[in-house]
C-alpha angles and dihedrals in degrees: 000000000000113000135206095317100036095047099058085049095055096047094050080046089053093041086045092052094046095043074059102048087049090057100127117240094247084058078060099048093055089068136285107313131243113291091003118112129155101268102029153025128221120217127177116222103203097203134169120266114253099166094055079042085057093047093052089057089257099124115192095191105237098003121128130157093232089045084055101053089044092057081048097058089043091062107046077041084062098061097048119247121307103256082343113307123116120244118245130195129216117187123235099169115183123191112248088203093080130073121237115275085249134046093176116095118253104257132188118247 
């Protein structure tokens, strides 16, 4: 069972695959999208970064990006490919030590 973290991942993953699925059929005829290819698709976990954690004497015992991204794959594994391609993950880790770039709210002009 996935907790906090992996959770969150696994519902963006669901709503990512769905926002896919829900592509409509014109989008198809344009050309193959971005990151869809006949025999994959391509997602991007966007995951915390242990190993700069680690780094920063913050130690998660047994947490590691990579491990992270492999128990990701696992599970989507797990449910089969999406109209048969198989899903693939990409790694955009960010490091949850710093704060944002901006602490102003985002205005209308």
């Amino acid at each position: 069972m996935l907790r906090g973290a992996g959770r969150v991942v696994a519902v963006c993953a669901a709503f990512g695959v769905a926002i896919t699925l829900a592509v409509p059929s014109s989008a198809a005829a344009k050309g193959e999208a971005q990151g869809v290819t006949k025999d994959s698709i391509k997602f991007v976990g966007i995951v915390p970064d242990f190993d700069r954690l680690e780094a920063q004497g913050i130690v998660l015992p047994g947490q590691t990006t990579q491990g992270y991204m492999e128990k990701l794959q696992a599970y989507t594994d797990a449910f089969g490919p999406i109209n048969g391609r198989k899903i693939e993950w990409t790694t955009a880790a960010w490091d949850p030590s710093t704060r944002p770039r901006s602490t102003r709210p985002a205005r209308r002009p």
